[in-house]
TORVO-288655 format. One record per residue (C-alpha): x, y, z; residue in one letter; residue number from 1. Coordinates in steps of 0.5 Angstrom, whole numbers, plus 500, padded with zeros to 3 digits. Layout:
<sites>
> X_Y_Z_A_NUM
...
</sites>
This chain:
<sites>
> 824_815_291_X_1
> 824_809_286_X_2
> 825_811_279_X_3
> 825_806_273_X_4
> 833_803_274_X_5
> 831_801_266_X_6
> 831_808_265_X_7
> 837_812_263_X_8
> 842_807_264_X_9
> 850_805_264_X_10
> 852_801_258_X_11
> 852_794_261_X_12
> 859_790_263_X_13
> 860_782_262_X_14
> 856_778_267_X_15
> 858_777_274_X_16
> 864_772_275_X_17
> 863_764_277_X_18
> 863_765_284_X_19
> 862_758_287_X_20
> 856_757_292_X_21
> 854_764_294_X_22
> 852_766_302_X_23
> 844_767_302_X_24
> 843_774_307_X_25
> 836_774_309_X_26
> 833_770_313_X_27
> 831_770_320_X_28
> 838_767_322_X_29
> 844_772_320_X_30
> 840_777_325_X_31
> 840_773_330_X_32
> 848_774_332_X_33
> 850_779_327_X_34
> 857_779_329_X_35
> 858_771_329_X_36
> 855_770_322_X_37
> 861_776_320_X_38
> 866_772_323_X_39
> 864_766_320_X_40
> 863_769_314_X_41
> 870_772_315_X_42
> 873_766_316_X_43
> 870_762_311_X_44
> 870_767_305_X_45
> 875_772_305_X_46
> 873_779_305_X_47
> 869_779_300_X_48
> 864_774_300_X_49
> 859_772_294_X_50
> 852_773_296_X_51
> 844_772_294_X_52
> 840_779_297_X_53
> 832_778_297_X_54
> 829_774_292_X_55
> 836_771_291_X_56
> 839_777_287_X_57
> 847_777_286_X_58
> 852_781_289_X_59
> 859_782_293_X_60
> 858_783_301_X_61
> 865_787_303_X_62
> 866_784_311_X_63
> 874_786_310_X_64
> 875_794_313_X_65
> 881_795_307_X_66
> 876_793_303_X_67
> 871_797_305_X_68
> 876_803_306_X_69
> 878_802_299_X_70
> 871_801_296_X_71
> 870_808_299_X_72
> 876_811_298_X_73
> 875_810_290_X_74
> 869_812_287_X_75
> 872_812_280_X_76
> 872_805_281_X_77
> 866_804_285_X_78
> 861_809_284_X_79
> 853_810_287_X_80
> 850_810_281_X_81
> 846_805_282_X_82
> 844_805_274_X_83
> 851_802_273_X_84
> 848_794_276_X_85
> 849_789_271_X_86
> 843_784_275_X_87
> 837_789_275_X_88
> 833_784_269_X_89
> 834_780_276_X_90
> 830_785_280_X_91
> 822_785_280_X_92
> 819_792_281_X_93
> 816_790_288_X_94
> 823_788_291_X_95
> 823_789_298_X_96
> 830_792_297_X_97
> 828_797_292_X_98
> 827_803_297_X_99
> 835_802_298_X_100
> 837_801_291_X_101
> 831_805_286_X_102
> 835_811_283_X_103
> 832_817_285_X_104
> 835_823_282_X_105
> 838_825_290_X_106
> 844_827_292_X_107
> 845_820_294_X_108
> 846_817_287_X_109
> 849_824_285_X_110
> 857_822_283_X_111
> 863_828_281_X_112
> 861_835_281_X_113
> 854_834_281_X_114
> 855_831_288_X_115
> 860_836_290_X_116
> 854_841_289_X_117
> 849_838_292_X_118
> 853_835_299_X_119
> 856_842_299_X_120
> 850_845_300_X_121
> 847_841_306_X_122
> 854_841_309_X_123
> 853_848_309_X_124
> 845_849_311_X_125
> 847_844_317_X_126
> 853_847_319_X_127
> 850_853_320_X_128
> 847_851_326_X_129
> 850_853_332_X_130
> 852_847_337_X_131
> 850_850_343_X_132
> 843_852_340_X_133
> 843_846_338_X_134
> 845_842_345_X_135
> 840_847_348_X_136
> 833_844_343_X_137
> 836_837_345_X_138
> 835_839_351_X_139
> 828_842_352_X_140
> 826_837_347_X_141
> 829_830_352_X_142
> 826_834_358_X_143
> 819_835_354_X_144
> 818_826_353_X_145
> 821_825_359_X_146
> 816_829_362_X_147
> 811_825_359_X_148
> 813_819_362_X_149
> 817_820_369_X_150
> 811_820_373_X_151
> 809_812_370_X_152
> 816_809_374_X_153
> 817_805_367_X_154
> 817_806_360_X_155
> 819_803_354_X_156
> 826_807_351_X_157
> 826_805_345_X_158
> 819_808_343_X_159
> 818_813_347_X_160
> 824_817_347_X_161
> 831_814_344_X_162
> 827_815_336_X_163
> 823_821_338_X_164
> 829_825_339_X_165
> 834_825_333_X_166
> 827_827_329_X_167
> 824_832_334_X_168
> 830_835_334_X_169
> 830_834_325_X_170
> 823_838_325_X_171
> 826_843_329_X_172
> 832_845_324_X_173
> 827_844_319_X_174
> 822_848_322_X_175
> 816_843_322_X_176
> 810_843_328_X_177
> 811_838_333_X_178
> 805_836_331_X_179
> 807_833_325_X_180
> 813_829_329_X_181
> 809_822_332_X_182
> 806_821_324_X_183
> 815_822_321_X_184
> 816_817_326_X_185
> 812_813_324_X_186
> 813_814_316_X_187
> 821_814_316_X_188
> 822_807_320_X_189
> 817_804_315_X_190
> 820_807_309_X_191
> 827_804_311_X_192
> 824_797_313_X_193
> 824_792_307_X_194
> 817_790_307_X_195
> 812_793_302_X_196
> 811_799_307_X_197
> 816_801_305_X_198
> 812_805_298_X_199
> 808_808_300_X_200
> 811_811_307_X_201
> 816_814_303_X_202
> 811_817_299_X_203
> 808_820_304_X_204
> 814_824_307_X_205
> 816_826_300_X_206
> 809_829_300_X_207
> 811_833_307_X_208
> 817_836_305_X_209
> 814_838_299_X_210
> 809_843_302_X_211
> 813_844_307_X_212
> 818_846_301_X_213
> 813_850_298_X_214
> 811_854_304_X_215
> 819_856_306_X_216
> 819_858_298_X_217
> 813_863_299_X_218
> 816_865_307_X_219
> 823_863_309_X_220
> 825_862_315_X_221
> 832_861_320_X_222
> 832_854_318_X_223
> 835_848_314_X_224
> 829_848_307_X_225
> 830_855_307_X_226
> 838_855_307_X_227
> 837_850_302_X_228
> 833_854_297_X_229
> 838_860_299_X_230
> 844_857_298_X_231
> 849_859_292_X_232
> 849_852_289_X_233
> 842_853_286_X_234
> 838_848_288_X_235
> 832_847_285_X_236
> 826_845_289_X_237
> 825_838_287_X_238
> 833_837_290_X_239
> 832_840_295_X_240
> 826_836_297_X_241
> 829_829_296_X_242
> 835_832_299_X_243
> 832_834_305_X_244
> 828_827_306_X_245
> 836_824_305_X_246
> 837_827_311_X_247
> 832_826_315_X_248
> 833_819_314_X_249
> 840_819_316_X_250
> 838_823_322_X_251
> 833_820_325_X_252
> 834_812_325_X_253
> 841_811_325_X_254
> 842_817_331_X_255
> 836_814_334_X_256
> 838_807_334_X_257
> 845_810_336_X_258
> 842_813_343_X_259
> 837_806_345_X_260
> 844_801_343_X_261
> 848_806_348_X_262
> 843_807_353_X_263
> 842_800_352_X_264
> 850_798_354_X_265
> 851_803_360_X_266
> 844_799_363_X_267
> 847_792_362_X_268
> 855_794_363_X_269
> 859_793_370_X_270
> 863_798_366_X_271
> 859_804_366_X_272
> 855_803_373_X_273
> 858_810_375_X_274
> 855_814_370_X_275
> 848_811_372_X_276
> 849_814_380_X_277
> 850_820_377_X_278
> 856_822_372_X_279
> 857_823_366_X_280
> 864_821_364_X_281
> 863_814_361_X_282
> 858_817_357_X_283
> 863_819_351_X_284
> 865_812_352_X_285
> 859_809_350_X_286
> 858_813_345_X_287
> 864_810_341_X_288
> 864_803_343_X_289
> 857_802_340_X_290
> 859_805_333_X_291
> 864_799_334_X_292
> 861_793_337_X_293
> 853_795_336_X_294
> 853_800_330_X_295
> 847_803_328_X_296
> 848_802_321_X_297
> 851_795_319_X_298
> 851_794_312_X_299
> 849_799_306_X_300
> 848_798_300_X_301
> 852_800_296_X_302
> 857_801_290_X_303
> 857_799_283_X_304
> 864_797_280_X_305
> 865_801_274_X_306
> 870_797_271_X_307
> 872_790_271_X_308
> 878_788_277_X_309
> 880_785_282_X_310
> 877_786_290_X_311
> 879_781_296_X_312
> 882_776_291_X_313
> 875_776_287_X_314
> 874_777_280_X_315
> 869_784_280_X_316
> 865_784_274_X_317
> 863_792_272_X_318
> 857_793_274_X_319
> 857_788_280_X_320
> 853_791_286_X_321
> 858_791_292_X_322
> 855_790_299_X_323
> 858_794_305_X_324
> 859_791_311_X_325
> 860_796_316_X_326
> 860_793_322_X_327
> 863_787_320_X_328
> 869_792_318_X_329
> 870_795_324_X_330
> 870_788_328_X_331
> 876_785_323_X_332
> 882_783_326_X_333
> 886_786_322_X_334
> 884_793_324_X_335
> 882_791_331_X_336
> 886_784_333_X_337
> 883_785_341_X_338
> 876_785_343_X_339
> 873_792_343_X_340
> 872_793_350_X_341
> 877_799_350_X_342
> 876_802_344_X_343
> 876_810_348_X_344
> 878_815_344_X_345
> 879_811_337_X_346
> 875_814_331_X_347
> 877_810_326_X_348
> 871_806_325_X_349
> 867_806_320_X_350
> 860_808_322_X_351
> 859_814_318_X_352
> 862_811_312_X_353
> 867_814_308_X_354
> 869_818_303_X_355
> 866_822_298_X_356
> 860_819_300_X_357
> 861_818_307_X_358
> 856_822_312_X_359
> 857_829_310_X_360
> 861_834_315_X_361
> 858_837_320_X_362
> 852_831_320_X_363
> 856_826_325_X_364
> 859_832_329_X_365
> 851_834_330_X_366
> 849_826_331_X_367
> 853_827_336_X_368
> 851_832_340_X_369
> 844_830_339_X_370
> 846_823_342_X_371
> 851_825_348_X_372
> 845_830_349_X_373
> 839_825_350_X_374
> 843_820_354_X_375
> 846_826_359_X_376
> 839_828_360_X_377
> 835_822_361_X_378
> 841_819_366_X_379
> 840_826_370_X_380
> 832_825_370_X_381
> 832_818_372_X_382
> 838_817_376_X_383
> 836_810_379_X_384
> 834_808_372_X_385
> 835_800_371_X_386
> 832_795_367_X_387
> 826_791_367_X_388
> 828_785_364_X_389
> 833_780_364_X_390
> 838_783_358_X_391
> 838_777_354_X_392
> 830_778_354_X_393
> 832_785_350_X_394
> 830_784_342_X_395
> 834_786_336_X_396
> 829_788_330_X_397
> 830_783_325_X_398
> 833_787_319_X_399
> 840_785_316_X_400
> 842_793_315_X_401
> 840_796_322_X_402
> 842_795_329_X_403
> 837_796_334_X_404
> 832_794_340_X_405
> 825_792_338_X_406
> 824_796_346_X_407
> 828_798_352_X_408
> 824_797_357_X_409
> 826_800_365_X_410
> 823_802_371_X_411
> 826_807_375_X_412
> 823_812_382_X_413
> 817_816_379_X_414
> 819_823_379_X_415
> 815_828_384_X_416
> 815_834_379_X_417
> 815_835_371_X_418
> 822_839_370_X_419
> 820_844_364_X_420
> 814_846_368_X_421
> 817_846_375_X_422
> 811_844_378_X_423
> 808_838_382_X_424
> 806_832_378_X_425
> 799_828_379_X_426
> 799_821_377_X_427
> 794_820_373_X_428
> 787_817_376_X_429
</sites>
């Protein structure tokens, strides 16, 4: 994913304002309460507050949810062409961050009509899914991991069904072997962590959508590859490719994350204890309040302003990097001036980005049913389900771009039978 960004670059623009002392993310205290160190952020810098990344390269983090709004509303100004930045003789080719930031030449990176093109051709392959269908592989997916465990009396949520399902469901629509799923998940959590796994993960997924490309060219199929490499956009094969693994990648750890962070909210909240003795009316509830208080993906980078300006009160050089700060947007005053805890119908958070490269209809609508459909069926399973620890016990994944549990462990009564085969459970030994 990583191309030389030296490579095929913008003309570079004056250097980045004098911005004062800037504000250090990483590090293992910003992580620890996200939501605190936003605030403070906030409240202390304004919405766009002066950074140093990894390796204390420069860069603007939005925290303020206009300014967000803004930024993506505006992509003349500030565009995803990462080749723009004016701070890349900062950056060494091993930065942990390269694989958020390296140019690729993806539908991520893509800008004009160029991007219309290629979001246009996913949007359709991906809408021609039927949601039913869709619901229903959830389903007899969810079913089939809970059978693996409903007999144990416990399980870890997190690692053996919350990051299973959304990339089941992916290889499915891709029309992967099951088999292939175990090692994906694997692959696509490392390729998105800043460590120096991040590499050669990542080659290894392209690898795989790259033979798997190669066989729905020779014999296509009723599946995502081969609506691709069908649609009228013309797509070559190496788009579609990396374009699939974007897409695999937005699907399989933010949905993830967003079916552990809900599960994890209805198992600690009094406010949902009814959905956990068998109703589901809360379930849609939970959904949202976690977009807007636990965000799976809570900072993106980013956008590269294309001209010199003013943002936040701050001097913008052309070609600064400018930081998303996704939950923090969604958690500003201006926006939501009371506590989440009644956010009901509200969808004007910000979860799925915005704008022209926000989440790509109908991506949100499927993450949804995937999510909903997970919950659902796990809290039909397992009714008397709880958990095993402490909720201050539970661990966040350190990542400042993440927002998930390390692991969910619950215990609940061990179920007689195995729900897809319908025939009486023995627990092993």
């Amino acid at each position: 994913m990583t191309g030389s960004p030296a490579e095929n670059t913008f003309p570079e623009g004056p250097p980045p304002a004098d911005s004062g002392e800037r504000v250090r993310l990483y590090g293992p205290d910003i992580t620890r309460r996200p939501a605190e160190f936003y605030r403070r952020l906030r409240r202390e810098h304004g919405p766009v507050v002066p950074v140093l990344l990894e390796g204390d390269v420069p860069a603007w983090f939005v925290v303020g949810y206009r300014e967000v709004n803004h930024i993506t509303s505006n992509p003349a100004l500030f565009a995803r062409d990462c080749r723009r930045w004016n701070a890349w003789d900062q950056v060494p080719d091993d930065w942990p961050l390269m694989p958020y930031v390296g140019w690729a030449p993806s539908v991520m990176f893509a800008e004009g009509p160029e991007h219309q093109r290629r979001a246009g051709a996913i949007g359709d392959a991906l809408d021609a899914v039927d949601r039913t269908e869709l619901s229903a592989i959830c389903e007899e997916l969810a079913d089939g991991l809970i059978d693996g465990f409903a007999g144990d009396g416990r399980a870890d949520l997190i690692d053996q069904y919350a990051h299973r399902v959304p990339l089941l469901v992916i290889a499915r629509l891709y029309g992967l072997p099951d088999a292939d799923v175990p090692t994906l998940v694997k692959d696509v959590a490392e390729s998105l962590d800043a460590s120096e796994k991040a590499g050669p993960a990542h080659a290894r997924i392209q690898e795989r959508m790259a033979r798997l490309v190669k066989d729905r060219q020779s014999v296509p199929g009723p599946d995502v590859p081969s609506r691709l490499l069908a649609h009228p956009a013309g797509l070559t094969p190496d788009e579609v490719i990396i374009d699939l693994l974007v897409v695999m990648a937005a699907a399989q750890q933010p949905t993830g994350n967003w079916i552990g962070n809900t599960l994890r909210l209805m198992l600690v909240d009094d406010q949902f204890s009814m959905t956990l003795q068998g109703g589901r009316g809360s379930v849609g509830q939970a959904l949202n309040q976690v977009l807007w208080e636990d965000t799976p993906t809570q900072n993106f980078i980013g956008r590269w302003a294309v001209h010199a300006g003013e943002l936040g009160g701050r001097r913008i050089a052309s070609g600064d990097l400018l930081v998303l700060g996704l939950a923090a947007a969604n958690a500003d005053p201006q926006v939501q001036p009371a506590a989440h805890d009644h956010t009901g119908g509200n969808r004007a958070h910000l979860s799925f980005g915005h704008g022209e490269h926000g989440c790509p209809f109908p991506a949100p609508e499927l993450a949804e049913v995937i999510a909903r459909t997970a919950v659902e069926v796990l809290l039909d399973r397992l009714p008397d389900i709880e958990l095993a620890v402490e909720p201050g016990e539970l661990e966040w994944r350190p990542s400042f771009w993440m927002r998930g549990l390390q692991s969910l462990p619950v215990t609940f009564s061990p179920a007689a039978y195995l729900l897809n085969e319908a025939r009486p459970f023995s627990p092993p030994g």
